[in-house]
N, C-alpha and C positions, 0 to 999 in steps of 0.2 A: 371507493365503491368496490364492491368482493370480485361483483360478477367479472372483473376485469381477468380474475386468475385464473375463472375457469374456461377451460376452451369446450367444444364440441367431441373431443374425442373423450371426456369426461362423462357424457350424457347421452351418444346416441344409440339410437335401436341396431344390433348390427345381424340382427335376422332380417333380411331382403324379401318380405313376399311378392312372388312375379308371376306371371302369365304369360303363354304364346299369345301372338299378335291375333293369331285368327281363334282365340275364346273369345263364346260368347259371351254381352255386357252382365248376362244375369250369372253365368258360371262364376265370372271374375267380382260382382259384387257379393255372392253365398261365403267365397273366400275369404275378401275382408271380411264380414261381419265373424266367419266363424273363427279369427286370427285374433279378432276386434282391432284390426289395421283401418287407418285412416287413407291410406292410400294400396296401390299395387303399382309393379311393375310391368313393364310391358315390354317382352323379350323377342328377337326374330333374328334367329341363325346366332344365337349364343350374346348376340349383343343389344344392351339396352336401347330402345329405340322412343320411350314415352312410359309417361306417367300415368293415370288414371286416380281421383280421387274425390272423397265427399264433395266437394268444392262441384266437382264436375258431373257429379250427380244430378244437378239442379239442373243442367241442360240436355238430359235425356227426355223426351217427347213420350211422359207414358198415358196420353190418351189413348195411343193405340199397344196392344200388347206386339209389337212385331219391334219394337225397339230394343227391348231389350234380350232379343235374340241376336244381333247386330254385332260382328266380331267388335273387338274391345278397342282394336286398331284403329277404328274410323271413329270413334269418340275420344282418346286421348289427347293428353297434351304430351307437345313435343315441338321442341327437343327438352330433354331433363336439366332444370338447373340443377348446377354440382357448387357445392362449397368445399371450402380448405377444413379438414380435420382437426387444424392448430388454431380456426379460429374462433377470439370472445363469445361469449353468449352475448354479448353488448352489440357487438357487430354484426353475429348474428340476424338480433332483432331489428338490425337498422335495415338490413337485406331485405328481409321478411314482407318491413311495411315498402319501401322502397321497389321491391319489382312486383308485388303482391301476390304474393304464392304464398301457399302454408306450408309447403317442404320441400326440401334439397335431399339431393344424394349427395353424402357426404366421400371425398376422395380424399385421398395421399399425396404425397408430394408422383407419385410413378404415375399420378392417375388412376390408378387401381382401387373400388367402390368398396367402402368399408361399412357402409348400412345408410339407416335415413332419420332426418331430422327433421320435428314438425315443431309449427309454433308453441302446439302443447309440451313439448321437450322443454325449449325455452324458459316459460311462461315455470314450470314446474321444477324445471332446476336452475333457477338465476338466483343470486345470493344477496338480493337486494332487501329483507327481508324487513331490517330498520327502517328501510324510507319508506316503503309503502305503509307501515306500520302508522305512518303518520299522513296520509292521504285518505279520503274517506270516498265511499263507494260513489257521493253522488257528484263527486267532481270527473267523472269520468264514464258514467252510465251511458246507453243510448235512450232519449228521451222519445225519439218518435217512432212511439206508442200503437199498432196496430192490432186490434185483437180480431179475428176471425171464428163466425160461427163454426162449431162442431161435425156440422151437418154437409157442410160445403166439401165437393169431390178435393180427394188430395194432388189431384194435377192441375184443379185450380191454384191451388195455394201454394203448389212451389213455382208455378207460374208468379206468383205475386212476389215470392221471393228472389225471384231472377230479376224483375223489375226494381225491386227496391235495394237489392246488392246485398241481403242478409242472408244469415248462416242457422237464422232460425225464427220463427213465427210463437207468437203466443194467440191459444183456442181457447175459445171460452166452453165450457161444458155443458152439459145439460141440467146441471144442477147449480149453474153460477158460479163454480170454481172456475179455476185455469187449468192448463193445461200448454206444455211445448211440441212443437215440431222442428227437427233439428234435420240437418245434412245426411246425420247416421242414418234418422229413419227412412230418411228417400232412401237410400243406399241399401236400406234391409226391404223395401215394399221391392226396387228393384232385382232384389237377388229372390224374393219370394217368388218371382213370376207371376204373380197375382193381377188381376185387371184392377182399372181404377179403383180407390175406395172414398168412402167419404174419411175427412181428416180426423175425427173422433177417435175410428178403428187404429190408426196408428203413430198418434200423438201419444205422447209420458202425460198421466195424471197422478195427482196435482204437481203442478209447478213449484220446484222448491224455491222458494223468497227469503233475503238478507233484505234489513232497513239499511236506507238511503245514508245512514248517520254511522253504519261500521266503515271498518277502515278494509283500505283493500286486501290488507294482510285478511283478514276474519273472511272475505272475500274468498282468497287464493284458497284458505283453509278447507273452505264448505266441498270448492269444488275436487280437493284432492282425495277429502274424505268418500266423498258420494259418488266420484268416479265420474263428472258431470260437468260441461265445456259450460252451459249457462244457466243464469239464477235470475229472476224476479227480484225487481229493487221496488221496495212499498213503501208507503210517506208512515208515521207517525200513528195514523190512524190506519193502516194494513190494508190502502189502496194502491193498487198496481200503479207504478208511476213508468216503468220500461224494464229493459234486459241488460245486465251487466252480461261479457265473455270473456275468454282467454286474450280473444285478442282489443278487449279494452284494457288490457293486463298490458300487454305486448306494446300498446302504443306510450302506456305510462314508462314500459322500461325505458323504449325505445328512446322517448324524448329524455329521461335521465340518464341515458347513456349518452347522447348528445352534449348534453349538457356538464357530463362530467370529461367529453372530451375534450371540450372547447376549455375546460378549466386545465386539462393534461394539457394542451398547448399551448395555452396561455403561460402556464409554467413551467412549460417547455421554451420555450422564447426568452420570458426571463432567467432561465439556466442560463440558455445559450448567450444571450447577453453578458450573462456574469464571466462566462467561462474566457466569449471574446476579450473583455477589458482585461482577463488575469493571461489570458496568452499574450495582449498585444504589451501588457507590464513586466510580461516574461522575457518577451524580447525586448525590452528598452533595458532590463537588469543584464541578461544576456549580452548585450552590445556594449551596456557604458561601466560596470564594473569590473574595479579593477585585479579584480581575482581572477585565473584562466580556469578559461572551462574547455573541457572537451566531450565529446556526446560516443561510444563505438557505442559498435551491435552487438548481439551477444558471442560472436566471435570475436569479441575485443578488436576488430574493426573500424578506425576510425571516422565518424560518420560528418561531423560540425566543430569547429573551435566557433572561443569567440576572439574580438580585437587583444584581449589581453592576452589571451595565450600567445598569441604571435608579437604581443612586447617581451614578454617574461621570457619566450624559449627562442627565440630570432625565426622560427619556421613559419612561412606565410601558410595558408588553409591548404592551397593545394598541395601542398609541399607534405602532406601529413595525412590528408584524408584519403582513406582505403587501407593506410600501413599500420602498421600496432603501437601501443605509447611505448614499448622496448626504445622506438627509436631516440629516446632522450633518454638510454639508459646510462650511466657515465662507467659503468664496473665498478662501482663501489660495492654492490650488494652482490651476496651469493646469490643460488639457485633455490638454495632452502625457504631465504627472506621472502623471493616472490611467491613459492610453492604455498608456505603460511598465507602470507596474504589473500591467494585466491583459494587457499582451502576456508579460511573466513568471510571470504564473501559469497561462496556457497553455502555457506551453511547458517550465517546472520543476515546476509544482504548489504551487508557493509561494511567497511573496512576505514580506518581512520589512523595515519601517521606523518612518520619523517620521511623523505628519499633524499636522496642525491643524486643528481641527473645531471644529464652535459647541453648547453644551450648550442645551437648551432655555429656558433664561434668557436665551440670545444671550450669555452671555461664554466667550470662545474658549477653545479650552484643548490641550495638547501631549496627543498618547498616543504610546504605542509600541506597533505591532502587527505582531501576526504571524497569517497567512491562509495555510489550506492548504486545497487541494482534496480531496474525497474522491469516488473513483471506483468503480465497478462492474470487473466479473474482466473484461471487452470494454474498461477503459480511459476509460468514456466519466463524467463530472463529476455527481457525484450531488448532492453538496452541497460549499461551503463553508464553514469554521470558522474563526473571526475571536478571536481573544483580545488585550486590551491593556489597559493600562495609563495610568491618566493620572501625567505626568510633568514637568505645568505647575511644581511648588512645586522638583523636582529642576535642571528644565533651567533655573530660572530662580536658580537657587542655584550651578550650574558655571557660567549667564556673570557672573555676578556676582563668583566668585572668579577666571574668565578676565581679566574687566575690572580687579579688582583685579592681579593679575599684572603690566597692562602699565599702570597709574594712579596717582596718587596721592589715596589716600583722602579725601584732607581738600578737595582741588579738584576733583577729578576730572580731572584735567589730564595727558597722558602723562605716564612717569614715564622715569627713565634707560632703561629696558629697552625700552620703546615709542620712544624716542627717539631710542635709537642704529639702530634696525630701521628706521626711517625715513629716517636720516639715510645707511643704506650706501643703499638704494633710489634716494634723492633723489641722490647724490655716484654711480650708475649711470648715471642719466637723463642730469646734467650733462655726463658723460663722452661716452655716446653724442651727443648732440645740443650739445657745445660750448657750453655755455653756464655760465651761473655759478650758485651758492650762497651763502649768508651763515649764517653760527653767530654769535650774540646772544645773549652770557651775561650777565647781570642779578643784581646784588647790591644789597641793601633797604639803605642806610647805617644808618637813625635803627630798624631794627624791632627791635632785641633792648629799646633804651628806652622803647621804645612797650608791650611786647609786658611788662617789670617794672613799668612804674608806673603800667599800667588795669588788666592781667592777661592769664594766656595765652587764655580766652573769646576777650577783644576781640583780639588777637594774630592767631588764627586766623580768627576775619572778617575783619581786614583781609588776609591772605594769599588769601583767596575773595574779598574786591574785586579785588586785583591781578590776581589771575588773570582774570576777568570785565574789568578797563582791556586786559589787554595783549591778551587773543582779538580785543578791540574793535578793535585795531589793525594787524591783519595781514588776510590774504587768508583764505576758507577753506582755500584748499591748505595755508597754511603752516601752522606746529606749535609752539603754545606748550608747553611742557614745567615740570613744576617736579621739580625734582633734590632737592629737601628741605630744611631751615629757611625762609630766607629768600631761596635761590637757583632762578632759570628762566633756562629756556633757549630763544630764539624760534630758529626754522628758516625759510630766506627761501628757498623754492624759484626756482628760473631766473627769476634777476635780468639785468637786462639789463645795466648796467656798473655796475663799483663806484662811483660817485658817484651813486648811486640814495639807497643804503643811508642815508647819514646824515638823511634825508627822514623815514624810518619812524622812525629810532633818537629822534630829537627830537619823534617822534609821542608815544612810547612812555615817553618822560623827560618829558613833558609831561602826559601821563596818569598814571603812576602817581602824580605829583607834587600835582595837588589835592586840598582837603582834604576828607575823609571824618568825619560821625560816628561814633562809636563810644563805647557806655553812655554816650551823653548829653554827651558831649565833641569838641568839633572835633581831628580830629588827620591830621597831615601828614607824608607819608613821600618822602625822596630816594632817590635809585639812582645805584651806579655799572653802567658799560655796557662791556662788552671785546667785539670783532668780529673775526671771523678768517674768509678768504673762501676758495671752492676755486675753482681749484688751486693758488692761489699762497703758501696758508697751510696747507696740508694737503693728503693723497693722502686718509686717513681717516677715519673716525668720531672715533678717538682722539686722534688729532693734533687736529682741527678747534674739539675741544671743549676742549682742555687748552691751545690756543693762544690762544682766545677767554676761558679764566679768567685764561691770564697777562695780556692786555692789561687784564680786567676790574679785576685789580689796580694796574696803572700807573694807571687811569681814577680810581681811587681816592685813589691819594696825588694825587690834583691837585685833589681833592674833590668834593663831592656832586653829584648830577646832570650827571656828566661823562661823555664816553665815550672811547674810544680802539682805533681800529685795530692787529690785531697787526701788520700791512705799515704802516706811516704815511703819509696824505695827507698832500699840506700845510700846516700848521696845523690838521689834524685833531683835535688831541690838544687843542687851547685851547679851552681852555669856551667862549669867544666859536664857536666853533666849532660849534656844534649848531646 
């Protein structure tokens, strides 16, 4: 329903008409009518002290003219009811029928009178416009029906209207029309000064009439257009059946504002309902999962963990609440890393990664976390929600199958895969910068004998000596590699000329070549050695490598501990030659 948006500071009258206490009732009613105010104020010593209104009209005694010389004081009401400025027209009209008055002084939250509001305010700006559209005039007329000759004094008949609690009388004319007398017109005979009259002289002729079958909307219409509080409700065939008013308008809102409230609370209760079972599911996720949460404020203040944080970091609640999550900081991260982070949660509301953080034992540990802000309906950072995960035993189990990928299990030593990604990088570098490479493929001569007659145990250590001689013998830059059984592959990054190379190669022939034990046994292993250089033995990885196994096989039939260039020095190939 609309009317719920609008308040009273939307709708009321905020010109005040008022009077000293001691004007008389006739000065103070010429005023309203000449205002056309349904009511006045009634002032003494600058403060409101009483109302006066149509309403109250009806209890001025004008058989005799000495009444309404009467200061205005001794016929008001008082004290003034006062309504809130911010509130509904809904509740408004609930007031209205509830303490039965037709107007409030409308106040502020200081107190201080910001004008006045009447039921006809209500009634003429409530935004109810579709329901009543659908309610017909005679579900809500007043039926009992009193019509009054023309003729009859007008102090009799607002006498009869003080008996019967109405706000207006229908006369019959002298020609068998109708005719009204309303509140307004006591209120103008009283401001006339005039002695009694008969009711004829200051009844409205004719009575305007709407049938019993329009809807209240067509209702509200007549009376907004015509300026006019009541209407004539006639049957079918245009006999007077009673009087529709504002305030048969007012009880219709009234009871629909009722009724729309009772449905706001009703679905107000089932919110609250809902909202209880998702808090009390909030705290059973909170307590029993196994991800830590922590709750700061928006000083990043720690305000709640739950049970898991205090598994995952060793710090009980109290141990942590009030202090900042720095405290799990381990120094892995710069000042930059954090700075980023909360410059992105300024400005998304959230933030999502890796840390490294130290548990209260002091051993490090990975989590994965995800931080979002929670703000107020103004936007501004109420709290922070932090959930994560520790991901030490995961993340240390993908670089372990990473490093598998590019190693070989048994050395730890790249493997073809890591080898060849090196070796396009390195055979880049060369190109740009002119300079040379060496590929040094490496075959074990004596280890398939070595490897049947101790066993493959001792086999495999001696493959983890070799590799451990030949790292021994290169640069860090460069890349020992083992390809699998018995064969490696060293990588000589920017060499300065080829007659470097046989320098390392005879390093290399000379170390794997001492004797090692193994289960309690001295044993001794030879090598042949094939070299293939860039650019003049290869453009690529493939080439380079498949060039340096063919020489490695030439090196071989000339026998153990030999080596041989795929390009040929001179006398390179002759074992004297190393």
């Amino acid at each position: 329903m609309t009317q719920t948006a609008i308040t009273l500071r939307n709708i009321i009258s905020h010109s005040l008409l008022s009077c000293a206490s001691a004007t008389p009732l006739a000065e103070a009613a010429r005023r309203m009518v000449d205002a056309q105010c349904s009511s006045i104020l009634v002032e003494d010593k600058g403060k409101i002290v009483g109302i006066w209104t149509e309403r109250d009209a009806l209890s001025v005694d004008l058989s005799s003219g000495g009444a309404v010389q009467l200061p205005i004081s001794l016929l008001m009401s008082s004290p003034v009811r006062t309504i809130h400025i911010d509130t509904s027209i809904g509740e408004a009209a609930l007031r209205f029928r509830r303490e039965n008055i037709r107007h409030f002084l409308v106040i502020d939250e200081s107190g201080k009178h910001k004008g006045i509001v009447s039921q006809s305010d209500v009634v003429l700006n409530q935004g109810i416009q579709y329901y009543i559209s659908l309610r017909d005039v005679k579900s809500v007329f007043g039926r009992n029906l009193l019509i009054l000759p023309y003729t009859m004094p007008a102090s009799s008949v607002i006498l009869e209207m003080q008996r019967g609690n109405v706000d207006a009388m229908v006369i019959e004319g002298p020609d068998g029309g109708h005719g009204i007398l309303t509140e307004r017109d006591v209120v103008k005979l009283i401001g006339s000064g005039q002695p009694d009259v008969s009711v004829g002289q200051l009844a409205t002729f004719p009575l305007m009439s709407i049938p019993a079958s329009s809807s209240l909307y067509q209702a509200r219409k007549q009376f907004i257009e015509n300026n006019i509080r009541h209407l004539g409700v006639s049957d079918d065939d245009g006999d007077l059946l009673g009087l529709i008013s504002f305030a048969d308008i007012l009880a219709n809102i009234e009871s629909e504002y009722i009724r729309e409230l009772e449905e706001m609370l009703k679905e107000r209760d089932e919110v609250l309902a809902i909202s209880n079972r998702h808090l009390r599911l909030a705290a059973t996720v909170f307590e029993s999962t196994h991800e830590g949460i922590f709750v700061t404020d928006a000083d990043q203040l720690i305000e709640s963990v739950n049970p898991a944080f205090t598994m995952i970091t060793g710090y009980e609640a109290h141990q942590v609440i009030g202090k900042k999550p720095s405290i799990l900081a381990s120094g892995t991260h710069d000042a930059a890393f954090y700075e980023s982070m909360y410059k992105t949660l300024a400005l998304v509301g959230h933030w999502q990664g890796e840390i490294w953080n130290r548990r209260r034992d002091g051993e490090i540990y990975v989590e994965w976390i995800t931080i979002n802000a929670v703000k107020d309906d103004a936007g501004q950072v109420l709290n922070y929600v932090s959930i994560f995960s520790d991901i030490t035993n995961r993340k240390a189990a993908e670089e372990k199958m990473s490093f598998l990928a590019q190693h070989d299990a048994l050395t730890s030593l790249p493997n073809r895969v890591l080898l060849e990604d090196r070796l396009l990088r390195a055979i880049s570098h060369a190109e740009r910068n002119n300079r040379k490479l060496a590929v040094i493929f490496i075959d074990l001569v004596d280890f398939k004998k070595i490897n049947d007659s101790i066993g493959h145990h001792a086999g495999d250590q001696l493959l983890q000596i070799v590799a451990q001689k030949l790292s021994a013998c290169v640069r860090s830059e460069d890349t020992v590699a083992r390809l699998g059984g018995d064969e490696f592959v060293v990588l000589l990054e920017e060499i300065g000329v080829k007659d470097n190379i046989p320098l390392v190669v005879t390093k290399i022939l000379d170390a794997v070549s001492r004797p090692v034990v193994l289960e309690g046994q001295p044993v001794s292993v030879r090598s042949s050695i094939g070299i293939s250089v860039y650019p003049e033995d290869g453009q690529d990885a493939d080439d380079l490598i498949r060039h340096a196994d063919a020489a490695m096989y030439r090196a071989k039939m000339q026998g153990p501990n030999t080596f041989c260039f795929c390009t040929p020095l001179v006398d390179s190939e002759s074992p004297d030659s190393r």
